[in-house]
Structure formats: C-alpha cells, structure tokens
N, C-alpha and C positions, 0 to 999 in steps of 0.2 A: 504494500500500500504506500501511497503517497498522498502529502496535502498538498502537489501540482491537481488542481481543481476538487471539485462537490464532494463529497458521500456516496457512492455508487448503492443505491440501495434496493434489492428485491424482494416483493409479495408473494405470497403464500395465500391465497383465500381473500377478494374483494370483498369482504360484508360491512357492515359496517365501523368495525373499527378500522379494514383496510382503506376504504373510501377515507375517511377521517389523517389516518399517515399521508396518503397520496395527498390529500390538501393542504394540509400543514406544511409537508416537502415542498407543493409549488410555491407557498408564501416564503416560503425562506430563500437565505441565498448559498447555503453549503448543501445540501442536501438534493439529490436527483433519483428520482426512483425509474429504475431502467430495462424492469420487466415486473409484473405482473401475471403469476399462476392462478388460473378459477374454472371452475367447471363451466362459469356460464359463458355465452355467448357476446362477442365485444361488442356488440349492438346495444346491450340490455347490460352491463357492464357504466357503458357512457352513460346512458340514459337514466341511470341507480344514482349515478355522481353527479351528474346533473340534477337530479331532483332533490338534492338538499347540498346542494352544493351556495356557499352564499354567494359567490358571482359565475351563475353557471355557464355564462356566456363565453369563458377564458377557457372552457374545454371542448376538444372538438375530436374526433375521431376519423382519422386516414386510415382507412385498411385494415390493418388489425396493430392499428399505433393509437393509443393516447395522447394526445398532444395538448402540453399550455404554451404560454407565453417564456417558460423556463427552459421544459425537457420534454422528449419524447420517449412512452413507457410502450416498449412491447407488449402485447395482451397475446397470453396462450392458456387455451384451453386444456386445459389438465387438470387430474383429478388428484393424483398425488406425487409427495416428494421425491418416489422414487423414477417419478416420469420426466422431472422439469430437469434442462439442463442448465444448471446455473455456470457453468463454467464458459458458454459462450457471449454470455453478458458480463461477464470480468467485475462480480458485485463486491462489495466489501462486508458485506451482511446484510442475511437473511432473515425476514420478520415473517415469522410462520402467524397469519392473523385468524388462520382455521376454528382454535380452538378446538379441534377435533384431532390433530398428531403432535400429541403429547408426550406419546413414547421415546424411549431414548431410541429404539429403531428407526423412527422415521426422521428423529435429527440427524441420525447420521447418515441416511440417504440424503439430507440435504447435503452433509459435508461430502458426502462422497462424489456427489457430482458438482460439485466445484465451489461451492459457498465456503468462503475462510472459517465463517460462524454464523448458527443462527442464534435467534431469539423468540421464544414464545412469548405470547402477547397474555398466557396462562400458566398458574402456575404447573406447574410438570406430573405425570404419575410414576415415573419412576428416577432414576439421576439423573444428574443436572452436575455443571460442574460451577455452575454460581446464580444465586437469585440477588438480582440489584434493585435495589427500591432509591430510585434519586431524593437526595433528604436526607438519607439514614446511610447507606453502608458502598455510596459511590466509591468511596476510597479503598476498599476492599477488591476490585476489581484489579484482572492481572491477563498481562498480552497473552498469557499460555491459556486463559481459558477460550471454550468454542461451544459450549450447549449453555444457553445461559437463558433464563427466563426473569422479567420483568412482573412477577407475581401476576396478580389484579387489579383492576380497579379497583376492587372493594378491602383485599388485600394491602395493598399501598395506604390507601384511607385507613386502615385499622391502626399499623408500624407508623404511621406517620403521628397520628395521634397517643400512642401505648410511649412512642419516643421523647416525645414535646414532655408529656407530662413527668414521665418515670425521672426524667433530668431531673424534674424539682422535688418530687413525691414521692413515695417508698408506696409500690402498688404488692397489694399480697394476693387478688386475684380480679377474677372479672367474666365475663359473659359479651359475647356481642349479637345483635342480630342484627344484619341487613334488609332493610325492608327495600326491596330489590324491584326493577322495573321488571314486565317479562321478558324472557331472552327469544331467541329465534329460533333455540332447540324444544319449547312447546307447543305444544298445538292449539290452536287457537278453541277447537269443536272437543270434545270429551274422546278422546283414540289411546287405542291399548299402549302404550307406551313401557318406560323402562323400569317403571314403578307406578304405583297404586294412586297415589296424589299426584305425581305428573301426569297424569293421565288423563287427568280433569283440564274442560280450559282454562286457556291462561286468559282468556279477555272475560269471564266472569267470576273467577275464584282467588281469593286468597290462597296460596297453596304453602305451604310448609314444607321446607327444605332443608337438608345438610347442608352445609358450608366447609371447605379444607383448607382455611387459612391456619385453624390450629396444628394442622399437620406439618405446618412446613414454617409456623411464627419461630421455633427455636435455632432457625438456620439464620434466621434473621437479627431477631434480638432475643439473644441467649436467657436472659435471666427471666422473659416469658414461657421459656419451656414449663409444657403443664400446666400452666396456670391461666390460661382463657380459653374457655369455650365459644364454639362460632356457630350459627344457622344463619338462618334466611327465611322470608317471607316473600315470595313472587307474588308481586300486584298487579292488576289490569291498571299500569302503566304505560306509556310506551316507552318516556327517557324520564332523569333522574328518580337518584335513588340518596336512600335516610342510612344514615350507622347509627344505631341506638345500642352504647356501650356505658354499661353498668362498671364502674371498680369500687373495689373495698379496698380503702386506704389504709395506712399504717397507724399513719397520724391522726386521731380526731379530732383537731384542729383546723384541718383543711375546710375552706369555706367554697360556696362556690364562685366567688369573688376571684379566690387565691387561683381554681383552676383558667375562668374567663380570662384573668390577665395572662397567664401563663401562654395562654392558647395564641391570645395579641401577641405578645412576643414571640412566639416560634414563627404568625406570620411575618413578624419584619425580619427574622431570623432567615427566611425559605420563600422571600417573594415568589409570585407566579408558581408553588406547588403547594404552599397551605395559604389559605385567606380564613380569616373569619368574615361574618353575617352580625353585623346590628340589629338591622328589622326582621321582624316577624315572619319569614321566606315560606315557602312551600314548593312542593318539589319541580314544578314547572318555572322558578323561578332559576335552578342549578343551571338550565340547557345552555350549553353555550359557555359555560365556563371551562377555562382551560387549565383549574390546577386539580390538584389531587386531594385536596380535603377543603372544602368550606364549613371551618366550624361553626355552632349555632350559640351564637352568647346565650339567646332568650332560653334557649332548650337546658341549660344545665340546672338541676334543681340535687339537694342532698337530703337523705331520709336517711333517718338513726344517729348514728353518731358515723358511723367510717363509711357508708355508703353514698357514692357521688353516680349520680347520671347523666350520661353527653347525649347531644344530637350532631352530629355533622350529617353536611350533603356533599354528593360527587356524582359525575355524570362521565359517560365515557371518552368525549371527548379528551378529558383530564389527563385520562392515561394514554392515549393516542399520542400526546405530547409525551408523554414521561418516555414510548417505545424510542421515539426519536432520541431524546437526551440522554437514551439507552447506548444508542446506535452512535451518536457523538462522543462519550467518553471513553467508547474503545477504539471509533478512529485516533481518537489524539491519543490514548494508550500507545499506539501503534507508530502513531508520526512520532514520540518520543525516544520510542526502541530506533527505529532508523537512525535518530538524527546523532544517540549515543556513539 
C-alpha cells in the first residue's frame, strides 16, 4: 500500500449499510470505493442509492459502473466471497457489509482472493484477529492483523458508553436492552423462520431477542467480562434505535447529575462519535446522525441507592462512518510501516 492517492476500498453486500459507506466514500476526499459484490442486479443497485441517497442526482450508472463526481465503482453480481475476485481491483480493504459471512471461512476467501484484509461490519461467530471500536481500543490495532470486525452499531453504543463512565465510576454490573429498529433478516407477514418469535412480523410485533454483545464485551473492555447482560426488542420501526442500560454502581453517591456530566465530557472528549441530546428526542429524531452514541440527559433517572438508568440513541448511519474510520486507521497503520 501506498498514500500516493485514496483508500482503494471494496463491498461485500449493497444493503443498506453498504449504500451508507458508498456515500460517505463519495463525500470524502481519501477514500474511493472500486468494486462492489451483491446478488442484485446494477439497475436496482442504482436505483436503492438513489432513493435515499441525499443528493441522488450525483449518481448515475454506465454499464455495470457506479459513477459520482469522485470515482467509478464496478458492480458485480455475486453471491459470495469465494466468487469475487478482489485481487483484480488492487483494494486495500474489504468491508464484508452482508452481515451474513461471519465465518472465519468466508474471511479468508476474501483474503485468498486478493483483499490484504477484510472487515465485518458484525461482530464475528467464530475468530477474529481484532474487534476495533473507534473511541475505545483504536490504539490496539496492529499492520499484522487481517480479519478484523468493527463490532455493531449497537455494540459500539454499548463500549462507548460502559467506557465514558467506568473512567469515573466503579460499575459492578449491569443489563442492557436495545430497543432495536426491524432488520431486513425478518419478515415482515408471520413465516416459519429460525425461531419461534422471529417468526412473527416485524411490522406488527414487538419481538424479543438475544443480543451477542456480551459474548465478545470482554475482548473489548476486559474488566466487563461477565458482568452485562444484552437483548433486544425488535420494533415496527424502520430507523433509529434506544440502548436502555441499567448499572449498579459501587458508589452510592453517584447522582445522576454526576453521570449526565460525565456523558458531556466524553462528548467533547470523542467529537462526531459520542454527542449527547438536551431535548426531549424520540427515535425518529436519531436519523441522520453520524456518531455512535447520542446520549439522552432527560433519560437518566436512579432508583435505590447504586442503581443508575441510561437512554442513548444511535442509528446506523453512525456506524457506516465508524467502518470507514475503521478502514483509515489501518491504511495509515500501513503508510507508517512503509515509511519506517
């Protein structure tokens, strides 16, 4: 690699998080995204980006090219990693945005066919050789890794907040649930699915979910090993979503004063990936926001003596940004090694 020009960077799965990267890439001026893998067809491709695209005028589609005002993205039809060949686009990294190959098999079919590294846009189900959460453990990142996942959205929100505070608080345990938009993996009509409550729709039911942030919080921040539990609530939403996290603090002295400020400071600590919220918000107010935790001042209330309760909002946008700041810290990893 070299920083003689952009970011060379490749998709994995147009959905909507991929739409979201491809946009952020044409607003920037390092970053060029110069293929794009999806099953679907580049007609209905353009047309997905265009319709929630904020100026969808700037994208137009030659042939089976993408094109802005930046760079021009190949569109290929493919269904998986072991089919794309990255090694004739010469990418720097690979942003697998599927959601759906999570396996360490199918990273290394991206490595094998020519991506230096990818990154999941999820956290992983089997190794990984580093989860980065921008905020918390950028610094931990190393030129030798190449499977590397960006957690979650919801994920990132959790570490982001569990970080801010544990600085000033001594946390002994906690609970979170995400009250979650619906995703694209439910069905919208009642259909047999992969369990009993997904099954049900998502555009009329509350649905009750597992969450695996706790499975993978101790690779993150060590001294939460154990100690939070995660769900979820799928809502007939379509975008933003609520973290409603419970901690039992050490100290019963903690007010919720003491947290709100704390929360203010971490945002001038982490511009543009944590903000707090003054007014009164609801979840249609998050859309469009580009960091990773909006915390809720109004939302924090305490019952008992050591129990404190948060609200933050985040919407996916958020973390669309964070793949990218993903995607920048190992190029300049990289431009460092060379220039040694």
């Amino acid at each position: 690699m070299s920083d003689r020009g952009p970011i060379r960077v490749g998709i994995m799965g147009f959905g909507q998080t991929g739409r979201q990267i491809y946009e952020l890439a044409s607003r920037s001026d390092d970053v060029e995204v110069v293929a794009i893998a999806d099953v679907g067809k580049a007609e209905i491709l353009h047309y997905l980006l265009r319709s929630e695209a904020v100026q969808p005028e700037q994208f137009a589609l030659e042939g089976n090219f993408l094109v802005n005002p930046r760079f021009r993205t190949r569109l290929m039809q493919i269904d998986t990693p072991a089919e794309m060949p990255w090694d004739i686009f010469s990418v720097d990294m690979v942003i697998d945005s599927t959601g759906k190959y999570r396996d360490q098999q199918y990273m290394q079919d991206h490595l094998g066919n020519g991506a230096p590294r990818v990154l999941l846009r999820t956290l992983p189900t089997d190794g990984i050789d580093r989860i980065v959460i921008p905020g918390i453990n950028a610094g931990s990142a190393a030129p030798g890794d190449r499977m590397i996942s960006a957690g979650s959205a919801t994920t990132s929100a959790l570490c982001l907040l569990l970080n801010s505070l544990s600085a000033r608080f001594e946390i002994e345990c906690g609970n979170m649930t995400t009250v979650h938009a619906f995703t694209s993996d439910q069905a919208l009509q009642d259909y047999a699915g992969s369990d009993f409550r997904r099954s049900r729709s998502a555009a009329k039911n509350i649905i009750p979910n597992t969450h695996e942030a706790s499975l993978w919080l101790g690779q993150i921040l060590p001294d939460f090993e154990g100690k939070i539990l995660t769900s979820a609530l799928n809502v007939p939403v379509q975008e933003g979503c609520l973290l409603d996290v419970t901690l039992v603090m050490r100290d019963a002295a903690v007010t919720t004063d003491d947290i709100n400020e704390t929360m203010r400071l971490a945002a001038k600590e982490h511009p543009g990936i944590i903000d707090v919220a003054e007014d009164p918000i609801v979840s249609s107010d998050v859309i469009g926001n580009p960091t990773s935790l909006l915390f809720d001042i109004q939302g924090t209330i305490k019952a008992g003596n050591n129990t404190i309760k948060t609200l933050s909002w985040y919407e996916n946008l958020g973390h669309a940004a964070r793949l990218l700041d993903v995607v920048r810290l190992y190029h300049e990893l990289d431009r460092q090694q060379e220039a040694a």
